[in-house]
C-alpha positions as CSV (number, residue, x, y, z in Angstrom):
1,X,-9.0,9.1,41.7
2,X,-7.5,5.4,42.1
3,X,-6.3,3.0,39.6
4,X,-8.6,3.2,37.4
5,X,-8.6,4.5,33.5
6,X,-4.9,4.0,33.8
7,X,-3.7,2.4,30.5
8,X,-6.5,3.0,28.6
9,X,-6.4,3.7,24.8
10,X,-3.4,1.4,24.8
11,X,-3.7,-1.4,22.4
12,X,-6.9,-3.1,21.4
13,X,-8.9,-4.8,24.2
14,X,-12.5,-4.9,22.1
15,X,-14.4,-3.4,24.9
16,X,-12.6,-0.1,25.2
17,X,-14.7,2.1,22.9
18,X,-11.2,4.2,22.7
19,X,-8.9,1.5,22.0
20,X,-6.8,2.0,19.1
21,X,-8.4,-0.5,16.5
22,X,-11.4,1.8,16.6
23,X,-8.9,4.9,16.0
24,X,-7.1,3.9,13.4
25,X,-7.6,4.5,9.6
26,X,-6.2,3.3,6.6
27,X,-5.4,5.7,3.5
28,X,-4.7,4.1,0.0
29,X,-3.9,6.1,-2.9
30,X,-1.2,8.1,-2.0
31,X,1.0,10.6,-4.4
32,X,4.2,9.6,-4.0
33,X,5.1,12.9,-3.0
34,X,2.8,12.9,0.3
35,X,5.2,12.3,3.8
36,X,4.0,11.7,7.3
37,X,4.1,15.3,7.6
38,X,2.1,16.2,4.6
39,X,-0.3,13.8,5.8
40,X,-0.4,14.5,9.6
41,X,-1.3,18.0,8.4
42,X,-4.0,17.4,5.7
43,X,-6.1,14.6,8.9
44,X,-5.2,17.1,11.9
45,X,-8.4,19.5,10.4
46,X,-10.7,16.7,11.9
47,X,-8.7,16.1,15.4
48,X,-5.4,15.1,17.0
49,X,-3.1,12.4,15.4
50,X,-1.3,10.0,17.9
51,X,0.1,8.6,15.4
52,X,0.6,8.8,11.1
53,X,2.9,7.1,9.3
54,X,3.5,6.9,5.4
55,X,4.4,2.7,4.4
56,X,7.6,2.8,2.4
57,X,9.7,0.0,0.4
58,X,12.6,-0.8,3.1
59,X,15.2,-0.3,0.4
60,X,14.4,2.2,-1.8
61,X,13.0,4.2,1.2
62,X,9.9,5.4,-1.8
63,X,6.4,5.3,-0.3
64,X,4.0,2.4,-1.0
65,X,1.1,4.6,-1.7
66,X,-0.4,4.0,1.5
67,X,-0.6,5.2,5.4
68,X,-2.0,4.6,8.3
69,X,-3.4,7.5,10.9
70,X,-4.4,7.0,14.5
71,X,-7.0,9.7,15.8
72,X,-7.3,10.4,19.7
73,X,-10.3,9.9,19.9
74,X,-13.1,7.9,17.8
75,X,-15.0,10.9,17.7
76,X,-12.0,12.6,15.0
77,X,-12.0,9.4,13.3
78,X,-15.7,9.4,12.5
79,X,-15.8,12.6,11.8
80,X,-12.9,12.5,9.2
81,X,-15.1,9.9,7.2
82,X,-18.0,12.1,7.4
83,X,-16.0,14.8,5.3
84,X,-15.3,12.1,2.5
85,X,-13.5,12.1,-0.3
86,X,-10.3,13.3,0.7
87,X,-7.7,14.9,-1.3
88,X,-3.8,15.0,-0.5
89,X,-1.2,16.5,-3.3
90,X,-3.4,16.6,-5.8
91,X,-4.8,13.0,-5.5
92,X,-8.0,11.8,-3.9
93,X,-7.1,8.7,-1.4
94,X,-9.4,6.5,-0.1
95,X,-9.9,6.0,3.6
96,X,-11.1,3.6,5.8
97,X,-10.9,1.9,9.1
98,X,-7.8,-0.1,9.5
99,X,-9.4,-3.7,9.3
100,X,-7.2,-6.4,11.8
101,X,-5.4,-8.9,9.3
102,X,-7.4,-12.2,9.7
103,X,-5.9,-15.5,9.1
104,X,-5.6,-14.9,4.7
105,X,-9.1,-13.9,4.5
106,X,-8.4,-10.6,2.2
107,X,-12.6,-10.1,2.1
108,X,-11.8,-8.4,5.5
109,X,-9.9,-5.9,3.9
110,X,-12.9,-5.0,0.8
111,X,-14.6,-2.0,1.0
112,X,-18.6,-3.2,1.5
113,X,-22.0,-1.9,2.2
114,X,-23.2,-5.2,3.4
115,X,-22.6,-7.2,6.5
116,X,-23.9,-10.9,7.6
117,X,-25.0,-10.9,10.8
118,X,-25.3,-15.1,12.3
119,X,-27.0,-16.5,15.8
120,X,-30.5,-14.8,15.9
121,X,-32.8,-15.9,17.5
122,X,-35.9,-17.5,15.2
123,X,-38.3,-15.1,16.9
124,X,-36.1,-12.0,15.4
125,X,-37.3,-9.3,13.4
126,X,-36.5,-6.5,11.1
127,X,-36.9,-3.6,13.8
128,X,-35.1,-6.0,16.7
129,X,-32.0,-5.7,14.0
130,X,-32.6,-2.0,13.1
131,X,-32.8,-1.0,16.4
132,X,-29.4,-2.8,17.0
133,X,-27.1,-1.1,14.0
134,X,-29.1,2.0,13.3
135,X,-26.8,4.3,15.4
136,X,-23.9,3.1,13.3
137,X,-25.4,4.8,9.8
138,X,-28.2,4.6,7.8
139,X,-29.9,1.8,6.6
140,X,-31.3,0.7,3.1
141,X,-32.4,-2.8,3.8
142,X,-32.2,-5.5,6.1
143,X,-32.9,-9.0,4.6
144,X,-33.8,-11.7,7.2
145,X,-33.6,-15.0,5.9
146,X,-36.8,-16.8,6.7
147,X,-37.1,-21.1,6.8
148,X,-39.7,-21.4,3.7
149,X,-42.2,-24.0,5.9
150,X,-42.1,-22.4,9.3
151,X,-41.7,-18.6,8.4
152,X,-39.2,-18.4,11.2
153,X,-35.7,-16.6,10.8
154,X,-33.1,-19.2,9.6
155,X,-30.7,-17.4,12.5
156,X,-29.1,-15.2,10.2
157,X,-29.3,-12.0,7.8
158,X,-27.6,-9.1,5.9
159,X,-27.8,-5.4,6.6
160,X,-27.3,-3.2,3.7
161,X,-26.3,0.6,4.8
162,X,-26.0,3.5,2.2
163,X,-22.1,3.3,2.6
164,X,-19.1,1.0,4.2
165,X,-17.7,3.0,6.6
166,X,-20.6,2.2,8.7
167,X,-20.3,-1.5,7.9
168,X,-16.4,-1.1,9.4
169,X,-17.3,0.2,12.5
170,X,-19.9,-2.7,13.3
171,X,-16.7,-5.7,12.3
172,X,-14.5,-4.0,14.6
173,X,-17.1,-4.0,17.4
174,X,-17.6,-7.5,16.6
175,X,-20.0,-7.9,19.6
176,X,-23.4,-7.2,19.0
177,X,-26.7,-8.2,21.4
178,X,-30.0,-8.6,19.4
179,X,-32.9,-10.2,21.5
180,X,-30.4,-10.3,24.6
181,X,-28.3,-12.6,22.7
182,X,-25.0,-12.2,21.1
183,X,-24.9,-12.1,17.4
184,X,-21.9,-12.3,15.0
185,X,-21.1,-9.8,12.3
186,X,-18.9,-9.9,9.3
187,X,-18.7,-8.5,6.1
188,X,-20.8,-10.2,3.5
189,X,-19.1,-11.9,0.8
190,X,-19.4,-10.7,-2.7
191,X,-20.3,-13.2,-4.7
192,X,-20.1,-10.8,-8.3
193,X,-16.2,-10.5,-7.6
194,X,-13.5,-11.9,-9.8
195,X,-16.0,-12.2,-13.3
């Protein structure tokens, strides 16, 4: 048996599929009305809850329309966004993977279908990307961006899937491998916001 497995699941190192940043899911929306309890009970259908908890205002103890719900496991998780939309008290919530709080950058926090993905290699192609995100959801386009002289990939391009939850789950993973070499991923910007 040794040591090993011992103090898994606890925190977030990026290469335990099970750590809790994969486990985790945001839900915005909220009725007032909805406590941890209410909302333990409504996420429980899809697996056990480590952990749920309704935000509220420190001084007038009223919720903030929003909580936060660890699954066990990643399989609950996934499956919980598989059953979407969701409806607590009355009100449909919207939920999503609980995104890490980067440095100010609030794009991290927008729902998107789309996702840049930077350092290919200039010999990439369509399928060498497919074949690296197509177990996360399904795909409606992948756009390589190609230098106009050579016809080579510029080292970058943007996967479009038919929803964001898929999208999610590759920017926690963060660390990709596409022609044996790592690759970053991030949610693409939207450049038709704030008009």
């Amino acid at each position: 048996m040794g040591g090993r497995g011992r103090g898994r699941n606890q925190g977030g190192d990026p290469d335990d599929p099970e750590a809790e940043q994969y486990r985790k899911l945001f839900i915005g929306g909220l009725s007032y009305e909805t406590t941890d309890s209410t909302l333990k009970s409504y996420f429980e259908k899809w697996g056990t809850i480590t952990d749920c908890v309704v935000m509220t205002d420190p001084q007038t103890k009223r919720s903030r329309g929003f909580g936060f719900i660890t699954y066990e496991k990643v399989a609950m998780l996934d499956e919980c966004q598989a059953n979407r939309p969701h409806k607590i008290d009355g009100r449909e919530v919207e939920t999503k993977r609980a995104m890490p709080r980067e440095s100010g950058r609030s794009e991290s926090q927008k729902s998107n279908e789309k996702m840049f993905v930077g350092g290919l290699r200039d010999t990439t192609t369509e399928d060498d990307v497919r074949e690296a995100f197509q177990e996360y959801g399904n795909i409606k386009n992948i756009e390589l961006i190609k230098d106009k002289a050579t016809n080579k990939t510029r080292g970058f391009c943007f996967v479009t899937f038919d929803d964001y939850d898929p999208v999610d789950k590759c920017v926690l993973k963060k660390r990709f491998k596409i022609c044996d070499k790592d690759v970053e991923v991030k949610k693409a910007e939207n450049k038709n916001e704030g008009g």
